[in-house]
N, C-alpha and C positions, 0 to 999 in steps of 0.2 A: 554477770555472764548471761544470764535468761535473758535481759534488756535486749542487749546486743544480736540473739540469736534472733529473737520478734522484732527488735528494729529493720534487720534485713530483710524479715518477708515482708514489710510495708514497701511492698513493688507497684503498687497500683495507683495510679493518680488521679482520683476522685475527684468530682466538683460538690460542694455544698452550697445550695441554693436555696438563700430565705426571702419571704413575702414580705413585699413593700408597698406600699402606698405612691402612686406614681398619677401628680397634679396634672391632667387633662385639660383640654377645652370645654368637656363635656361634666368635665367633675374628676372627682378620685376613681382613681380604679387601682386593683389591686393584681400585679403580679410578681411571678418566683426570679430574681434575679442572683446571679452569682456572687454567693458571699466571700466562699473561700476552695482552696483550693489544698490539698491533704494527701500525705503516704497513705495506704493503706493496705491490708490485707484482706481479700474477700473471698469466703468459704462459702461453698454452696453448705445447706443443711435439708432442704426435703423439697420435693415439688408434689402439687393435688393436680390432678384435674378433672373436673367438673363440665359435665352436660345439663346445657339448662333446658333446648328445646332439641329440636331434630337438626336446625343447620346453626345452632350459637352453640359455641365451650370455650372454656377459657381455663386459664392454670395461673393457678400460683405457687411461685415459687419460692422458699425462703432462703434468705443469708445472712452470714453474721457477719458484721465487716467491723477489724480491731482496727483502731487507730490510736495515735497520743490522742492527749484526751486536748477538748477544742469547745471552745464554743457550741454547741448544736443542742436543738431540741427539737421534740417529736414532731413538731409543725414545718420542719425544712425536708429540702430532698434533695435526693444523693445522686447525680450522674455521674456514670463509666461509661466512656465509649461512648456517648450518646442515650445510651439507656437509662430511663427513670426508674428510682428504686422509692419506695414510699417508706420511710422507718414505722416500726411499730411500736418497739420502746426501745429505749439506753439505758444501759445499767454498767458497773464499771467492772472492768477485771479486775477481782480481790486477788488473784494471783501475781496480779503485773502490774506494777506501781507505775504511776503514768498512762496507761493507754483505759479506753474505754471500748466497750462492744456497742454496736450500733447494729440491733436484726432490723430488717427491712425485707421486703417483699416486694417482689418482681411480677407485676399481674400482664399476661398477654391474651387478647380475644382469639377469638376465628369465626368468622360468618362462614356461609355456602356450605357445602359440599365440605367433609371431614376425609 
């Protein structure tokens, strides 16, 4: 029964994108290409924000996003909607057999004038 009710809120369709090594002219270079693509569920959990000088602030925001559990690790990242989420760890839901929590953190700037 629990499955089935946390299956449904996996409404959200997520990209997970891991770093690869991609043979140039110049040599290897490394970037985040899309690995897979995921249900999910995404909860905001708190946002900061922080003044560094008089015209730079930035916030971070955090969220926990449950998913079945998948491949991933702390080195990949997570786009919604085009938005980059940076994970900070994974640990699994002991409640929810199958899914895993993924928190990650949403950091945005602002230059000039606040």
């Amino acid at each position: 029964m629990f499955d089935k009710v946390l299956a449904s809120r996996l409404n959200n369709r997520i990209e997970i994108h891991r770093e690869q090594i991609i043979q140039g002219e110049l040599g290897d270079k490394r970037e985040y290409k899309l690995y897979k693509k995921v249900w999910a569920d995404i909860i905001p959990l708190s946002a900061n924000s922080i003044t560094t000088s008089e015209d730079f602030e930035y916030t971070d925001t955090k969220f926990k996003i449950i998913m079945r559990k998948v491949d991933i690790n702390q080195a990949d990242i997570i786009y919604y909607k085009g938005i980059k989420y940076e994970i900070s760890h994974i640990i699994p839901a002991f409640n929810k057999n199958n899914y895993i929590e993924v928190h990650c953190i949403l950091k945005k700037e602002y230059y000039g004038e606040l």
